[in-house]
VEXGU-984081 format. One record per residue (C-alpha): residue in one letter; x negated, y, z negated. Coordinates in Angstrom, 3 decimals, decimal comma. Each point is the difference from the previous one (the first is absolute). Layout:
<nodes>
NODE/a/X/Y/Z
...
</nodes>
This chain:
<nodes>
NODE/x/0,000/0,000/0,000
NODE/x/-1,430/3,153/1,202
NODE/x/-0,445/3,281/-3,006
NODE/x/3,028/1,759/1,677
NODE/x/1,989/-3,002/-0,043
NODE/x/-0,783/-0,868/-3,461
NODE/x/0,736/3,631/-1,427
NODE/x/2,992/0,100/1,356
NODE/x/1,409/-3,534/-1,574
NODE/x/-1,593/1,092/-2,877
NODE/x/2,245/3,553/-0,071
NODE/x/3,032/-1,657/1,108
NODE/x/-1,074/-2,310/-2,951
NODE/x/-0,432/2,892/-2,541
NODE/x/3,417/1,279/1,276
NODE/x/2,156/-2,736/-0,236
NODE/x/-2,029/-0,731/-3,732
NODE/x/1,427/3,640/-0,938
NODE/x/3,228/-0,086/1,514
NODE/x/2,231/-1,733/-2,339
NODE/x/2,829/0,487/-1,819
NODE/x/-0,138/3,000/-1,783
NODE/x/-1,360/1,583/3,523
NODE/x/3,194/-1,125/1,880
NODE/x/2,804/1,251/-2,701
NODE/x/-1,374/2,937/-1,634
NODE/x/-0,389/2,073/3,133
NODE/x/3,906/0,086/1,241
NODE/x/1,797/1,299/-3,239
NODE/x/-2,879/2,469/0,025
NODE/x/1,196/1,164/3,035
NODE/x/3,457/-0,110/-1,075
NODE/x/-0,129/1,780/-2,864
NODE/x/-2,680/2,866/1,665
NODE/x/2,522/1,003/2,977
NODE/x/-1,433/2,773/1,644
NODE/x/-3,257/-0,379/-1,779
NODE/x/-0,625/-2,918/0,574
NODE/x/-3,720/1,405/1,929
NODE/x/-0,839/1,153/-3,346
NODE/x/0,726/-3,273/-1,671
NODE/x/-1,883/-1,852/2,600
NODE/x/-3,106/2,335/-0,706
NODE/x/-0,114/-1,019/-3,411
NODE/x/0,650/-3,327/0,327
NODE/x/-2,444/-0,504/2,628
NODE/x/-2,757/2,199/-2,119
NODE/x/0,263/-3,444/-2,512
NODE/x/1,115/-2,471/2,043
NODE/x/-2,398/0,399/2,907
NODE/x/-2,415/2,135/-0,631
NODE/x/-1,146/-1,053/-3,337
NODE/x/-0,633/-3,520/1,103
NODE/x/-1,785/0,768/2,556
NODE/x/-2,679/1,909/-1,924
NODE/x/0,227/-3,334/-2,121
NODE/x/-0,562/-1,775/3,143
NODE/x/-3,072/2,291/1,108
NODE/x/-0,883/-0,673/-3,508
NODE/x/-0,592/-3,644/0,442
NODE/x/-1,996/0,474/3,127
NODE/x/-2,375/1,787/-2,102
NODE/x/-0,232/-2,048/-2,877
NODE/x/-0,125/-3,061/1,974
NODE/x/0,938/-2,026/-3,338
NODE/x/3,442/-0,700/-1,857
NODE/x/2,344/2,026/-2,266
NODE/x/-2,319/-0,309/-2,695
NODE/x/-2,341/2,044/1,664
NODE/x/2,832/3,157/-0,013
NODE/x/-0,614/0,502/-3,631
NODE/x/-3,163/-1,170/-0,602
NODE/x/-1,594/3,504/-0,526
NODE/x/2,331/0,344/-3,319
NODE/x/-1,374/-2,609/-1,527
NODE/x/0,127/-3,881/1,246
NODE/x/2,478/-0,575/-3,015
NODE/x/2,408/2,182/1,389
NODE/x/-0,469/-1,431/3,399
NODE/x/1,079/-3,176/-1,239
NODE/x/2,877/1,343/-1,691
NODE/x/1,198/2,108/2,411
NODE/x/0,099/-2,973/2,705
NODE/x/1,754/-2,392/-2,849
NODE/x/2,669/2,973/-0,421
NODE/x/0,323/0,578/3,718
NODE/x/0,128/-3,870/0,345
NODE/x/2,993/-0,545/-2,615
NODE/x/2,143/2,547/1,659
NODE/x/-0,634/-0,463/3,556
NODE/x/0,908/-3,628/-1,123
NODE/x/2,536/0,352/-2,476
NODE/x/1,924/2,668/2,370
NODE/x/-0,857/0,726/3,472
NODE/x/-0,586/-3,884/0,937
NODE/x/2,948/-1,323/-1,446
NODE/x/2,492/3,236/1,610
NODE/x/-0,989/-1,424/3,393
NODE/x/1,942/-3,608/-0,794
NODE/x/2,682/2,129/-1,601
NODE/x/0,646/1,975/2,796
NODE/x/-0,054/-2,371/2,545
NODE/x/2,693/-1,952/-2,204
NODE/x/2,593/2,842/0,192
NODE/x/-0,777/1,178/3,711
NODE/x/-1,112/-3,761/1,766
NODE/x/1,119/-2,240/-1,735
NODE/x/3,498/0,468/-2,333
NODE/x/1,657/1,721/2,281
NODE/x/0,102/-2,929/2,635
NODE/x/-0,875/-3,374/-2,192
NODE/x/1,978/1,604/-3,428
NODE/x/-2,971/-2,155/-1,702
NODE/x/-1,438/0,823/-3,140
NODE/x/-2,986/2,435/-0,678
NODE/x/-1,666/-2,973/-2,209
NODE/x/-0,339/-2,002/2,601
NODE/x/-0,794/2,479/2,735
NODE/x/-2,793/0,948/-2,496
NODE/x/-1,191/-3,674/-0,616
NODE/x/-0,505/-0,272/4,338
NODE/x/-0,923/2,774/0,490
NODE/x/-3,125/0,098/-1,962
NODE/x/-0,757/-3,380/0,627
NODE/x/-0,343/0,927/4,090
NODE/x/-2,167/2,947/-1,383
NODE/x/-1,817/-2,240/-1,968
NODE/x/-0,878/-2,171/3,241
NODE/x/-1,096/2,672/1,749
NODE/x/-2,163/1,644/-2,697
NODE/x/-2,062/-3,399/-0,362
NODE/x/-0,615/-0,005/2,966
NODE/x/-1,947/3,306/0,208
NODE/x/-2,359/0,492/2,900
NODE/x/3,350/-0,389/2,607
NODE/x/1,664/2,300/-1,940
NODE/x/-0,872/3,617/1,586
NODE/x/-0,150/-1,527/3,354
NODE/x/3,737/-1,513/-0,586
NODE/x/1,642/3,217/-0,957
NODE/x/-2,401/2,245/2,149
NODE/x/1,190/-1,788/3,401
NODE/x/3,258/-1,182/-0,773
NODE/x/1,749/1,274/-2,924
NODE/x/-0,436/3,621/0,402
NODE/x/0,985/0,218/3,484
NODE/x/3,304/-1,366/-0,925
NODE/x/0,088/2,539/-3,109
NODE/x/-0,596/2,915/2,583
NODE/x/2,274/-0,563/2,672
NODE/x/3,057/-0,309/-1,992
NODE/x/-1,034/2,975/-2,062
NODE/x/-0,806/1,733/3,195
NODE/x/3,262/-0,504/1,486
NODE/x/1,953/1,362/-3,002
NODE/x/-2,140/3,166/-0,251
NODE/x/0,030/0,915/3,457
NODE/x/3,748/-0,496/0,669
NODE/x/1,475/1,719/-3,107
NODE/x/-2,647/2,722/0,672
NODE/x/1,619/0,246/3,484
NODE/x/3,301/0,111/-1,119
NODE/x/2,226/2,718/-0,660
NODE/x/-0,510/1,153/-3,417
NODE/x/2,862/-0,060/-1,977
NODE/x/0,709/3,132/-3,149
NODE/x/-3,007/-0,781/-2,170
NODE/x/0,979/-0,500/-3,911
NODE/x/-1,322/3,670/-1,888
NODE/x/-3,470/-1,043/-1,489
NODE/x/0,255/-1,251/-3,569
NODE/x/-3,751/1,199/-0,688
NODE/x/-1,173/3,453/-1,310
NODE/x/-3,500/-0,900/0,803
NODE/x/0,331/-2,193/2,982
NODE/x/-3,612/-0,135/0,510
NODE/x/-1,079/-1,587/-3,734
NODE/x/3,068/-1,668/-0,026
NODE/x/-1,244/-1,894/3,244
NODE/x/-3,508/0,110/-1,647
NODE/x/0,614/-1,842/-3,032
NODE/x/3,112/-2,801/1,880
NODE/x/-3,589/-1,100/1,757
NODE/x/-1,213/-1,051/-3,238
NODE/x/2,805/-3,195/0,581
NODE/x/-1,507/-1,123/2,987
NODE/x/-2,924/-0,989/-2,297
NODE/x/-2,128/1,008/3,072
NODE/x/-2,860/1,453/-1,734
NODE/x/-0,584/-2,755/-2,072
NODE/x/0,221/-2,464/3,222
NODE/x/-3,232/2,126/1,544
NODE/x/-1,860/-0,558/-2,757
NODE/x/1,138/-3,640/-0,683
NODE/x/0,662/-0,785/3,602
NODE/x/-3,228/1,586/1,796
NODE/x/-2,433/-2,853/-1,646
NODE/x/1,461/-2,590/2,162
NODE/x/-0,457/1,190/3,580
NODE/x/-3,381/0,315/-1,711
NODE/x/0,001/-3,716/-1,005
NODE/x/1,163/-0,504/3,678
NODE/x/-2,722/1,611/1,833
NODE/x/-2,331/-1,627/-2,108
NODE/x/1,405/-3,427/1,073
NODE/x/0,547/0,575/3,620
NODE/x/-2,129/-0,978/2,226
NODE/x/-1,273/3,443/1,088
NODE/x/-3,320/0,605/-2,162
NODE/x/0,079/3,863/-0,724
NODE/x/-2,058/2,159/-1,875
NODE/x/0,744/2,410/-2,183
NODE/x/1,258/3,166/1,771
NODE/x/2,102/-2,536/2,669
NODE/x/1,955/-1,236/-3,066
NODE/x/0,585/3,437/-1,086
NODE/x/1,375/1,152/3,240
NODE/x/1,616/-2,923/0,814
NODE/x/1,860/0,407/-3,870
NODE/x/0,961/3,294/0,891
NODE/x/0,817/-0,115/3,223
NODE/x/2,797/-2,372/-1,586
NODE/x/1,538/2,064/-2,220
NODE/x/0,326/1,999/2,334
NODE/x/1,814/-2,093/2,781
NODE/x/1,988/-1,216/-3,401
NODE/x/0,921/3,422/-1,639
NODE/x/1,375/1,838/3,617
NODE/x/1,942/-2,662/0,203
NODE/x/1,803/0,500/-3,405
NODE/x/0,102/3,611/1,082
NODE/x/2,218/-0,539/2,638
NODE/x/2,048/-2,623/-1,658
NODE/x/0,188/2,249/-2,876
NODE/x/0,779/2,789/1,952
NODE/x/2,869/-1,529/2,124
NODE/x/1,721/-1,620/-2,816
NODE/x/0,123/3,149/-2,398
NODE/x/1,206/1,882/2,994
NODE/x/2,740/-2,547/1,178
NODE/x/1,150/-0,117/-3,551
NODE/x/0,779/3,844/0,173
NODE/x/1,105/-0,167/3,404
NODE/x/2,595/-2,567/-1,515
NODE/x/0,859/0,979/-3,344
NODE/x/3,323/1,408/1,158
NODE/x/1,226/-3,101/0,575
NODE/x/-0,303/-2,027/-3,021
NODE/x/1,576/0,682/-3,642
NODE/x/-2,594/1,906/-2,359
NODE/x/-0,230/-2,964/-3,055
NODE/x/-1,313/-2,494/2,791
NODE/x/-2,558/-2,032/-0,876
NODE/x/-3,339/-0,147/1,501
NODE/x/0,328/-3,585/1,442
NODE/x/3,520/0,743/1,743
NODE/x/-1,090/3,198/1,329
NODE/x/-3,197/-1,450/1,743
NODE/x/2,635/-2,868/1,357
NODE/x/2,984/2,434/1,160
NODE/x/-3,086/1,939/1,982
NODE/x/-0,843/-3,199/1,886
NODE/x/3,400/-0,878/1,011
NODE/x/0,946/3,917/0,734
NODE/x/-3,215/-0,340/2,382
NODE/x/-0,072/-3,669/1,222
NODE/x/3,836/-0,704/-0,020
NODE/x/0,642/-3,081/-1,980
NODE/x/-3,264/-2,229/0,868
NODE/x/-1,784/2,414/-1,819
NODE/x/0,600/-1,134/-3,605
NODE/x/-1,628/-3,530/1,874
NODE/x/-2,904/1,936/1,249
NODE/x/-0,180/1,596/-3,180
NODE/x/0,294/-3,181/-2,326
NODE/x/-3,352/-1,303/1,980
NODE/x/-1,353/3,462/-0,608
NODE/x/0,383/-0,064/-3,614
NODE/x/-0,833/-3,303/0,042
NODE/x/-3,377/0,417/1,794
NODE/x/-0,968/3,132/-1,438
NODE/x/0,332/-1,006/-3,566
NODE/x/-1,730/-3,222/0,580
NODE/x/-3,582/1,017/1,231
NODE/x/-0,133/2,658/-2,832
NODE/x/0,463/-2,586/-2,197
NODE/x/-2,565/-2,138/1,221
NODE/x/-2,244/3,115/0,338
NODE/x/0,367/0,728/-3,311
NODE/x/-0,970/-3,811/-1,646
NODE/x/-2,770/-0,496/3,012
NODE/x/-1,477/3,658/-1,895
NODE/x/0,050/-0,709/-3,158
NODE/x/-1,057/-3,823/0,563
NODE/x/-2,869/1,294/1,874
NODE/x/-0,811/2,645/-3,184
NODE/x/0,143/-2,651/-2,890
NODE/x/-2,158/-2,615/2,704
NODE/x/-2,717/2,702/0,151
NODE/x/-0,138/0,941/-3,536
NODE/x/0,229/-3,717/-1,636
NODE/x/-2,340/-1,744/3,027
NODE/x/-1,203/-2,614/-1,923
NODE/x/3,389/-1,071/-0,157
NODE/x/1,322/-2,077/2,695
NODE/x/3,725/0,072/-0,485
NODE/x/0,469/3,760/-0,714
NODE/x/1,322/0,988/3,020
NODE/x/2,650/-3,189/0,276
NODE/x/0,830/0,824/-3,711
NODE/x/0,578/3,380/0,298
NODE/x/2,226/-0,474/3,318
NODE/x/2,253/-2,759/-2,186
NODE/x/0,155/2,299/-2,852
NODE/x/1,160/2,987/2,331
NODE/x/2,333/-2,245/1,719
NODE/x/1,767/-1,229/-3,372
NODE/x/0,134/3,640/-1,521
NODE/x/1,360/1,044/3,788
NODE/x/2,700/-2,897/-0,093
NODE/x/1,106/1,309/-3,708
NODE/x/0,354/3,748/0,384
NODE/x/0,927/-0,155/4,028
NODE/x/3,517/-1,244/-1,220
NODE/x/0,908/3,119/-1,566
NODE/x/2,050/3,044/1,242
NODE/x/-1,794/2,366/2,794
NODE/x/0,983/3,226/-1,482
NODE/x/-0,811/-1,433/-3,775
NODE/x/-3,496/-1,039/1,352
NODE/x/-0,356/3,731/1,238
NODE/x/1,388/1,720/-2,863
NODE/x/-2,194/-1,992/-2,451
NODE/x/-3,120/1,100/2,203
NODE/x/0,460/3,956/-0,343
NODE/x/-2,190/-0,013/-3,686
NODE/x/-2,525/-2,346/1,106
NODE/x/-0,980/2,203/3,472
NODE/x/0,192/3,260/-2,146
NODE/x/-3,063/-1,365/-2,024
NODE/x/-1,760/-2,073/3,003
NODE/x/0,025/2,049/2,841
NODE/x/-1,462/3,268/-1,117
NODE/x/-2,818/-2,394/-1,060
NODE/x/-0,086/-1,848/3,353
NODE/x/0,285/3,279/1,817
NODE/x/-3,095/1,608/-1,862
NODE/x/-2,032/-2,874/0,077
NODE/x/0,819/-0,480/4,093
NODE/x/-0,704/4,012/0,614
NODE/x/-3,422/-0,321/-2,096
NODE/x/-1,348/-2,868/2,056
NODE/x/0,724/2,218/3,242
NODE/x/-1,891/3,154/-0,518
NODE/x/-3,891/-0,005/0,266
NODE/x/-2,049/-1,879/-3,033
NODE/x/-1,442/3,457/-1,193
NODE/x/3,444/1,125/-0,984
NODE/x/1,528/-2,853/-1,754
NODE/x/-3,013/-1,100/-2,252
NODE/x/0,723/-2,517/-2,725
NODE/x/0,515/2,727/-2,559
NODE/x/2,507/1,843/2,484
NODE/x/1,792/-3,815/0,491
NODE/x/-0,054/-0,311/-3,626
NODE/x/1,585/3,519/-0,886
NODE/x/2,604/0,260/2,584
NODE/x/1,611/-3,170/-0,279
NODE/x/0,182/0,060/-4,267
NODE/x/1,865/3,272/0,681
NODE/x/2,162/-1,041/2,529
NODE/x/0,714/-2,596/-1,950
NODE/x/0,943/1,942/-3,028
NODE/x/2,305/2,607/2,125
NODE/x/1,449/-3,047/1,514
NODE/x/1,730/-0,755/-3,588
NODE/x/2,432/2,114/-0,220
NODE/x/1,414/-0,607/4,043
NODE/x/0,155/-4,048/-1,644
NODE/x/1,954/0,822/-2,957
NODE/x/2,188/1,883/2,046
NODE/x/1,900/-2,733/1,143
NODE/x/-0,677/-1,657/-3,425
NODE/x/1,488/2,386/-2,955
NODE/x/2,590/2,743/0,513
NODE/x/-1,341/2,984/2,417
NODE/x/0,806/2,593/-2,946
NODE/x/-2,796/-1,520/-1,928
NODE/x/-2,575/0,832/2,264
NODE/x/0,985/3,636/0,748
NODE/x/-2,368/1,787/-1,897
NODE/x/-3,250/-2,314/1,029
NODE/x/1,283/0,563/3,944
NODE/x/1,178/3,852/-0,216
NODE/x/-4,376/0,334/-0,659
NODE/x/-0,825/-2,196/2,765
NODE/x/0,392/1,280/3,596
NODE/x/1,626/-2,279/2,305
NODE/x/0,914/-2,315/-3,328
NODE/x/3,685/0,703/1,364
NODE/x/-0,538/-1,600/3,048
NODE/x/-1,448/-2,508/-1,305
NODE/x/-3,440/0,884/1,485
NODE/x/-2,018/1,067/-3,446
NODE/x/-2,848/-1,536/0,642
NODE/x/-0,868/1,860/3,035
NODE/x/-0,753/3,321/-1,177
NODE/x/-2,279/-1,140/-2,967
NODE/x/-1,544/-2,715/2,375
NODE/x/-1,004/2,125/2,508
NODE/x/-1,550/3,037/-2,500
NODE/x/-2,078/-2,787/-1,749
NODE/x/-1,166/-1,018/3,713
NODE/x/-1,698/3,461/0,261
NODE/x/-1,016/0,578/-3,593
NODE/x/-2,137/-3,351/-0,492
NODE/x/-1,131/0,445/3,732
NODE/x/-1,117/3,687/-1,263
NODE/x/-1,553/-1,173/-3,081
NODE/x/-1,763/-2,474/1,565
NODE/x/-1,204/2,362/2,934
NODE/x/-0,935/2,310/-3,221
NODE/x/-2,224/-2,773/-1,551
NODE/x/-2,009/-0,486/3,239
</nodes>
């Protein structure tokens, strides 16, 4: 396979290992519930959905390691609790929503089966593919997401092309954060940094020898094929969402909007197309995500042989239990957890962009422990009655918007970068 050949399986890969479930329901109520700002919304949501990653993805072409290596500079402890936290959640929550969702959108509506046993096969078929791990990004690059694009494709373009209907009035006052901070459910920030090791692992096993600076183009070149693809897709489904809010009822949910948008642009075969959407799209995330973190916990205990079958069971078994549950209690239950992890992920992913002589270890070290401790109060937001909090967040800029860290991040950026400069 020639290096043009092979970077583009390997973005289709990277795409199809994003685009899951969160990625294919979030984006249509956004629109929805935006109207006519629904541009605004996209900016936002594109700013963490797309753009983020990819400087997690450019990230990994640098480092040239695993997820560790993202948070190494702190201290190696907190590397190797960060990737344990960013492993429980991505597992507990992300992992298991893609068997839940395909249960209420591929699989109940047509078989009226339960989501136990949806659950049970489906992560058993995961689990087949996972072992089987050097066929993996070739499978899904050549065959799966092809399927994945075309139907999305088709949706997009012909509700874009249709006449829009009256737009609901936008439910936002900040449509831009709002759209911002909904990209937090797509989980996509975390997938760059857990996600970019194994196109990584990949090269490294192909049978193309590169060096050093071929695997780092080649990585980014990737995410980038990957991440304009969820542009568009993006894109196109917060826009068709607007262009259709009119005709739904305002409490719908975000399942049966997403469905009533495939029929209204596919006629009836559309809920079909969209059942082996779902079905698809939710399935190679899911083995993205347990071929990641298999690979991570294969690297780090290698004088274990069984690590990476062990962790893929164990992943499997915790998908099977939680991927039975409700969609919207799955996403509700998230909202704490990504308050507290992704300002983390997002400083740790920015820090490993920017040239070495800015983000020293004592820069890594000081930015993150206070993003971390502006985080808190955005976490126990969603945890203890708003009122509570006013006083800490009426100090804090941004606190409102749930965006506290940024502000104190970004000052103690310049001030350790000064001090530092100072010392020298």
């Amino acid at each position: 396979m020639n290096k043009t050949k092979e970077t583009f399986v390997f973005g289709f890969a990277l795409f199809a290992g994003f685009f899951g479930a969160g990625n294919l329901v979030l984006p249509p109520l956004l629109g929805f519930n935006s109207g006519p700002d629904w541009w605004l919304v996209t900016l936002g949501f594109i700013i963490s959905a797309t753009i983020i990653p990819l400087l997690a993805i450019f990230a990994h072409a640098r480092l040239q390691g695993t997820m560790f290596d993202f948070g190494k500079k702190v201290s190696p402890i907190f590397s190797l609790i960060f990737c344990f936290f960013l492993f429980a959640i991505t597992i507990a929550l992300p992992c298991p929503r893609t068997a839940a969702v395909t249960h209420e959108m591929a699989i109940a509506p047509f078989f009226g089966t339960s989501a136990l046993l949806t659950s049970v096969i489906y992560f058993v078929l995961v689990f087949v593919f996972v072992i089987n791990r050097n066929k993996v990004l070739s499978i899904i690059g050549k065959y799966l997401t092809p399927i994945i694009v075309l139907i999305l494709l088709a949706i997009i373009v012909i509700g874009v092309i249709s006449p829009v209907t009256n737009m609901n009035p936008s439910r936002f006052e900040l449509p831009l954060i709002s759209g911002l901070l909904e990209g937090y459910q797509t989980y996509d920030a975390m997938a760059g940094i857990i996600m970019g090791g194994v196109v990584l692992v990949s090269i490294n096993t192909s049978k193309n020898k590169l060096s050093f600076s071929e695997k780092k183009i080649m990585v980014a070149k990737s995410g980038l094929i990957a991440m304009f693809g969820l542009l568009i897709i993006y894109a196109g489904l917060i826009a068709v969402g607007a262009f259709y809010g009119g005709q739904f009822e305002d409490s719908i949910s975000r399942t049966d909007l997403l469905s009533g948008i495939a029929v209204k642009t596919l006629g009836e075969i559309g809920s079909t197309f969209l059942s082996i959407l779902i079905a698809v799209a939710c399935f190679t995330t899911a083995i993205a995500i347990i071929v990641s973190f298999a690979d991570f916990f294969k690297a780090y205990f290698s004088t274990f042989k069984n690590a990476y079958l062990l962790t893929a069971i164990f992943c499997c078994i915790v998908g099977v239990v939680v991927g039975q549950m409700d969609v919207k209690y799955i996403i509700d239950i998230a909202l704490p957890v990504l308050m507290f992890i992704y300002p983390i992920c997002i400083a740790l992913i920015l820090l490993n962009v920017i040239p070495e002589k800015l983000a020293t270890a004592l820069v890594f070290k000081w930015v993150v422990f206070i993003t971390f401790i502006f985080s808190i109060p955005d976490f126990l937001g969603f945890v203890i009655p708003p009122e509570n909090l006013e006083p800490i967040k009426s100090i804090i800029p941004l606190a409102n918007q749930n965006l506290g860290w940024v502000i104190p991040a970004i000052i103690t950026f310049l001030l350790v970068n000064l001090f530092e400069k100072s010392k020298k």
